[in-house]
N, C-alpha and C positions, 0 to 999 in steps of 0.2 A: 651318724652325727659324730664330729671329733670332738671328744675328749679336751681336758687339761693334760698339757706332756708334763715328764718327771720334772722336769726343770721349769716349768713353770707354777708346778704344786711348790716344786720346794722356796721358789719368791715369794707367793702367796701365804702356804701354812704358820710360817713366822708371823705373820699378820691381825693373824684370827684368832680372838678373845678363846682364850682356853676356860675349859667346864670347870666351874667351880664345886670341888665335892666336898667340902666343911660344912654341909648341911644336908649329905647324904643325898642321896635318888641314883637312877640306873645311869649309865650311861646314854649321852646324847647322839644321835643319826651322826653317824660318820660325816664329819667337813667335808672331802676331800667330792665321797657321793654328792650328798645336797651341793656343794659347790656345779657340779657338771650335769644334776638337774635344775641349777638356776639358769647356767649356761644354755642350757635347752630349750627350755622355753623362750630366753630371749632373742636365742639365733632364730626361730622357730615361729615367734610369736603365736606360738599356738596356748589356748588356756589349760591353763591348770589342770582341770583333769583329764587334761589329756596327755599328761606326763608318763612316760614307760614306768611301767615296775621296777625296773632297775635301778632307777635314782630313787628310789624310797619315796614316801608319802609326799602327796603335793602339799597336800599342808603344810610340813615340816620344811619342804623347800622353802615356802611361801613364809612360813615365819621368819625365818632363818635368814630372808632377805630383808624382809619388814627390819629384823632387830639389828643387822650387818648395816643396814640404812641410817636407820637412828644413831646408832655410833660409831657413827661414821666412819667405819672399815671398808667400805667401798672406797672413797676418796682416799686412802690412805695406800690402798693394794695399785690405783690408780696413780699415785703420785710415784710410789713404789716403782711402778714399772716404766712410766717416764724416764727417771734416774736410769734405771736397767738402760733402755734403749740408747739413751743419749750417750751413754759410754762405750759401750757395741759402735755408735757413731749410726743409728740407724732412723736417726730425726733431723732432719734438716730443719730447724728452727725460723729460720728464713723465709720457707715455703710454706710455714703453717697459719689455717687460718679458722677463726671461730665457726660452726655452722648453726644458723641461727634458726632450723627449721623446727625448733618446738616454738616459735613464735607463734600467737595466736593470727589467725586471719581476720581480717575485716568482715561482715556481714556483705553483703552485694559484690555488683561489679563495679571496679572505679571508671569512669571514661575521662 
């Protein structure tokens, strides 16, 4: 499964709420890991524990995305990379359009 490339860690890691140690504890799971085991399972859709050893603990991915959700550092690596693209010139704005398939379905069939 691919990887985050250099150049896309280094868009990203700007992004991502740094550990606070003014109240002491060890060090937190490597971003950069948990980042490419969140990746993993999304491309994947496979559950959680079925995560390789290599990305470190599911859990940790699994929080790590919970709390990246909450404050809102998703939307923000995503608006991020927008900007990137659109100056590369690699969005046609013109051709782009909403995909509405998390909408919910109706119950039956319509005829």
């Amino acid at each position: 499964m691919r990887k985050l490339s250099d150049r896309q860690w280094k868009v990203i890691e700007p992004l991502l709420p740094r550990q606070d140690y003014s109240r002491g504890g060890r060090p937190r799971a490597d971003d950069r890991k948990v980042m490419d085991g969140i990746l993993w399972i999304l491309r994947t859709g496979a559950q959680w524990d079925e995560l390789p050893v290599k990305y470190g603990p599911a859990m940790t991915c699994w929080r790590r995305l919970k709390r990246w959700q909450k404050e809102g550092i998703w939307k923000k690596i995503w608006k991020e990379l927008l900007v990137m693209l659109e100056k590369e010139e690699k969005i046609e704005w013109e051709v782009t359009y909403l995909d509405g398939t998390f909408s919910p379905a109706k119950k039956g069939v319509q005829k």
